[in-house]
LUMDOBA-250209 format. One record per residue (C-alpha): residue in three letters; x negated, y negated, z. Coordinates in steps of 0.05 Angstrom, whole numbers, plus 5000, padded with zeros to 4 digits. Layout:
<recs>
ALAXYZ/...
</recs>
This chain:
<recs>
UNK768575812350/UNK765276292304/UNK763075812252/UNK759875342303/UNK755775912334/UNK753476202263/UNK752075502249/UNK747675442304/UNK744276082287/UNK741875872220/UNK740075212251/UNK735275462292/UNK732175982239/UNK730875392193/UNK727474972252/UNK722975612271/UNK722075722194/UNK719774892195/UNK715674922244/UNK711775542215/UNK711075152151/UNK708774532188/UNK703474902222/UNK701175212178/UNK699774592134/UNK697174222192/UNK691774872199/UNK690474872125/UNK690074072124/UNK684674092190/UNK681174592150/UNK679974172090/UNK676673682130/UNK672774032173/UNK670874582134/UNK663574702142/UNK657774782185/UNK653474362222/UNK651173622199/UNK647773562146/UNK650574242118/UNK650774032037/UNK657674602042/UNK660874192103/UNK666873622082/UNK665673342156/UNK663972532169/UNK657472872183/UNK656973412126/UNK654173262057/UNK658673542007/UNK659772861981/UNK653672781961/UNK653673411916/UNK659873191893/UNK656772511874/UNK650472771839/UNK655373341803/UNK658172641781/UNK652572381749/UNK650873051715/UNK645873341758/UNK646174131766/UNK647174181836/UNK647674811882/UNK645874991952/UNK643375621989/UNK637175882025/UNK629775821983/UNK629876261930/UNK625876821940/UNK621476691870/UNK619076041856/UNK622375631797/UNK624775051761/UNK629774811815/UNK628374181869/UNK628874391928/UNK632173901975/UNK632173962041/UNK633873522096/UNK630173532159/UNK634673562214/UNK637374162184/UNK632474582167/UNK627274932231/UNK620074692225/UNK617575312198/UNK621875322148/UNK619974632128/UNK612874902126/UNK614475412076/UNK618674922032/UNK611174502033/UNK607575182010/UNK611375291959/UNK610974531933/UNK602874591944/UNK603975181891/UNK607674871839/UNK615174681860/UNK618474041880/UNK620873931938/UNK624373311974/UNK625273262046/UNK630772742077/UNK630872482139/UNK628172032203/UNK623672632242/UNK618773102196/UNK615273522236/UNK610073752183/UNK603673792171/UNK601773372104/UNK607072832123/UNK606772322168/UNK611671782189/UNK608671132186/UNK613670582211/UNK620670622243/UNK625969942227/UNK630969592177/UNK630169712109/UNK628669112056/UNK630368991985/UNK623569061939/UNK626168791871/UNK619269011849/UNK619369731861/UNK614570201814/UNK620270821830/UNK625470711780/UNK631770431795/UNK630370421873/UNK627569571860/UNK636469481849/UNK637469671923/UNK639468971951/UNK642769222014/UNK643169862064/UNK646069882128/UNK643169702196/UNK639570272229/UNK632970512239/UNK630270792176/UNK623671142177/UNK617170952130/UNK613271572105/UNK607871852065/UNK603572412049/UNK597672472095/UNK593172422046/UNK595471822003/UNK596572051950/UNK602371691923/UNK607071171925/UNK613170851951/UNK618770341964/UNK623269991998/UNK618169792057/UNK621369922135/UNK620769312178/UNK615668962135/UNK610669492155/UNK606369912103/UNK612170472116/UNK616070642053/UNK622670922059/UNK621771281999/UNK616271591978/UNK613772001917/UNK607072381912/UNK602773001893/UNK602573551942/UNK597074071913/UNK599774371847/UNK607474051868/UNK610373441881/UNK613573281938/UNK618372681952/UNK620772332021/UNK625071932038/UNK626271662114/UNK632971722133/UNK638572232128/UNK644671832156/UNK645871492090/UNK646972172054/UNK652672352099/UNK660072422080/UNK661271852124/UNK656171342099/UNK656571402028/UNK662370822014/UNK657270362057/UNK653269782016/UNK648170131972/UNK648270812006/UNK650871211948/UNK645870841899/UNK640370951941/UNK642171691946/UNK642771771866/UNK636571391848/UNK631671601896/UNK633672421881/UNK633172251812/UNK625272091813/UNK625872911804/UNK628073201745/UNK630973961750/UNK636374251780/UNK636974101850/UNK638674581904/UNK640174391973/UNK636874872022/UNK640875172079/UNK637375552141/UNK637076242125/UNK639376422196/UNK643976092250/UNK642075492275/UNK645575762342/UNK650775162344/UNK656475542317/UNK660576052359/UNK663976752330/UNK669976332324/UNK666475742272/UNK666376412230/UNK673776472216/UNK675476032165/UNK681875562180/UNK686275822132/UNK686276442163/UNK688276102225/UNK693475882196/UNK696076562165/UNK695776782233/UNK699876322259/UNK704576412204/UNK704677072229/UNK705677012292/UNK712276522275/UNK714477132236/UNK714177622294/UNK717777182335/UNK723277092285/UNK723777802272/UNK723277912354/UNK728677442359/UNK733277752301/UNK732578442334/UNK732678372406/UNK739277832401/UNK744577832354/UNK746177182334/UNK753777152323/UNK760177322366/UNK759378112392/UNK761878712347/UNK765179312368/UNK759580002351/UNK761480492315/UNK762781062351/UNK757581622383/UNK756382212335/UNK758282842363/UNK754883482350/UNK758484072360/UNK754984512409/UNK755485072365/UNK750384742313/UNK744984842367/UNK745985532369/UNK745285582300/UNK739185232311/UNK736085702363/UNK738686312328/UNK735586162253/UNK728385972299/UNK729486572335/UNK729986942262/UNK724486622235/UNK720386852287/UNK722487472289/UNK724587512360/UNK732887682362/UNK730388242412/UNK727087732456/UNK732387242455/UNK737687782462/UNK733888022528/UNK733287352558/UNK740087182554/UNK743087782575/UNK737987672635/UNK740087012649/UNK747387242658/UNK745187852707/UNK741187422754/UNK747286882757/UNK752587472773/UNK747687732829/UNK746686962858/UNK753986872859/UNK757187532864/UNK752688082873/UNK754588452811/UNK750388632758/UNK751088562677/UNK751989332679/UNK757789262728/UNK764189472696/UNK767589012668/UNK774289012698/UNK770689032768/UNK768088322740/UNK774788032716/UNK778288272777/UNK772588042826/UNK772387352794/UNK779587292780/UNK780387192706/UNK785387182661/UNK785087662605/UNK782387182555/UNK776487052602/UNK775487752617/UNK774987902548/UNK768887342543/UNK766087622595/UNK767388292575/UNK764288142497/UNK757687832535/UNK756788392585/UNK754988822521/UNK749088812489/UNK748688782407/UNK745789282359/UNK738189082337/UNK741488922263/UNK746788552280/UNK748187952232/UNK748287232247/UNK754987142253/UNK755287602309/UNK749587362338/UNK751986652342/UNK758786892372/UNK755987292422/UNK750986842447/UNK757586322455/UNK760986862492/UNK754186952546/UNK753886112553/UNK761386182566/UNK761086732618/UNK754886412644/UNK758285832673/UNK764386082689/UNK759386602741/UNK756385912764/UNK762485402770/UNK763485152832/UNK770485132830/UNK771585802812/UNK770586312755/UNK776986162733/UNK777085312731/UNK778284942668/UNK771684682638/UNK770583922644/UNK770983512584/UNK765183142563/UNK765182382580/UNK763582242514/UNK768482852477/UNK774682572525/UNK773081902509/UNK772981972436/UNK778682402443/UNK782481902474/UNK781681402422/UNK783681772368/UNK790781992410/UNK791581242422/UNK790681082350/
</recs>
């Protein structure tokens, strides 16, 4: 009987210990999908995310990063898509490429000034193409793409959208920059890449730039994550792993798994130990007068309740009044007198054992001269050990 029930205890500690470890995977796993922001986000692994893009350029042996704009202009492209990024952001990114820098701006809506969105359709193949390696595109999936350009013209493009004058990509001079365009963010995403020409079209038309390129990321919430979004998975899941573990350990202490043991027994203190206690804190303090006084007063007020006498009563009036024996009338007797200032500890103790005595033998119910009863826990014990 034993044996089954311990084998059913470690049964169910290795299913509780499973299904921490399962958890806790399954936490970890959902957190190396989803981890990330909102689409778009160049850090999020999400169907929507575009960390498979930087992964892809990293590929081809671009130096790739991501982050907000740098706060001093440089040698980096900035890349930025526009679904992502708040207008005025996008308005800074075109100051700083009408001062010198390049920028590239990805997707369907641009709502800047300088650019302007020209037609809105399918894409189609333009063998032809005076942008590099964008004339191998033969196919892209259905959607609507958006043609763009710079306001002013100046530039050119390919790829046209729905046979309009709308390029899908477009590359021109902004000021002292250069600024590059391209219509349509949905083929950048984690989840389009692997379709037709998406990933070509996303390595070819970022490579009109030369530089390192660095994907820009608001600077400031875009208000579509909660407090929550901020707690990265894993540490979901080491909470969780936690919590299994208090559970276990709630389990282990509040239930003993097994067949019941007999306790060991109750320790026993001898009551003379806590007046050893009392009288070395009474030393300490340097108050044996004061403790000496308040027991002796004790004992007078408990002989006036009960029997009108007084500590300073004789003492044979006491033995004979309560009817004691001669060994408690010599307790009594010994507590009814009052130690010398400098008496030692020794006689201290004993005589404060000989007022607790007398004390309640004054105050017993039954009579000065009953036998004290036993502790439940004393007899007990005591009983134990006789039938031992």
């Amino acid at each position: 009987m034993r044996a089954a029930t311990d084998s059913r205890s470690i049964w169910l500690v290795v299913v509780l210990v499973a299904v921490a470890a399962l958890g806790g995977a399954v936490l970890v796993g959902r957190g190396a999908r989803g981890r990330g922001g909102p689409p778009l986000d160049p850090r999020s692994t999400r169907e929507s995310g575009t960390r498979g893009l930087v992964l892809l350029l990293k590929e081809t042996g671009r130096d790739v990063s991501s982050g907000p704009v740098p706060s001093e202009p440089g040698d980096d492209v900035l890349v930025a898509f526009t679904g992502l990024i708040p207008p005025e952001q996008l308005e800074d990114l075109l100051d700083r490429a009408r001062s010198g820098s390049t920028v590239a701006l990805i997707g369907r809506s641009m709502p800047v000034a300088d650019v302007r969105v020209v037609d809105r359709g399918t894409v189609e193949p333009e063998p032809g193409c005076p942008l590099g390696d964008l004339g191998r595109i033969r196919s892209l999936p259905q959607g609507s793409y958006s043609g763009v350009e710079i306001v002013d013209g100046n530039g050119s493009g390919c790829l046209p959208v729905a046979g309009g004058d709308g390029r899908l990509v477009y590359r021109g001079a902004l000021g002292e920059g250069r600024l590059v365009l391209i219509g349509a963010s949905e083929p950048f995403t984690n989840g389009s890449l692997k379709e037709d020409d998406n990933a070509a079209l996303a390595v070819y038309s970022l490579g009109l730039v030369e530089g390192p390129l660095r994907f820009v990321v608001p600077s400031i919430g875009t208000g579509e994550r909660t407090l929550t979004d901020l707690i990265d998975d894993p540490v979901w899941a080491g909470l969780f792993q936690a919590l299994v573990a208090v559970v276990l350990y709630s389990l282990w202490r509040s239930r003993r798994l097994g067949r019941p043991v007999a306790e060991t027994d109750p320790v026993e203190i001898d009551s003379g130990e806590l007046v050893v206690a009392g009288a070395r804190l009474a030393e300490r303090a340097r108050g044996r007068g004061v403790e000496i006084e308040l027991m002796g007063r004790n004992l007078d007020d408990a002989l006036r309740r009960r029997w009108g006498l007084s500590i300073r009563t004789d003492p044979a009036v006491v033995a004979e009044r309560l009817g004691l024996d001669p060994e408690r009338a010599a307790i009594v007797r010994r507590a009814q007198t009052r130690p010398q200032a400098g008496i030692d500890e020794d006689g201290f103790v004993s005589w404060v054992a000989d007022v607790v005595e007398a004390t309640r033998m004054v105050l017993d119910p039954r009579g000065a001269g009953a036998v004290p009863i036993p502790d439940p826990v004393t007899k007990s014990s005591s009983n134990q050990r006789s039938t031992e």
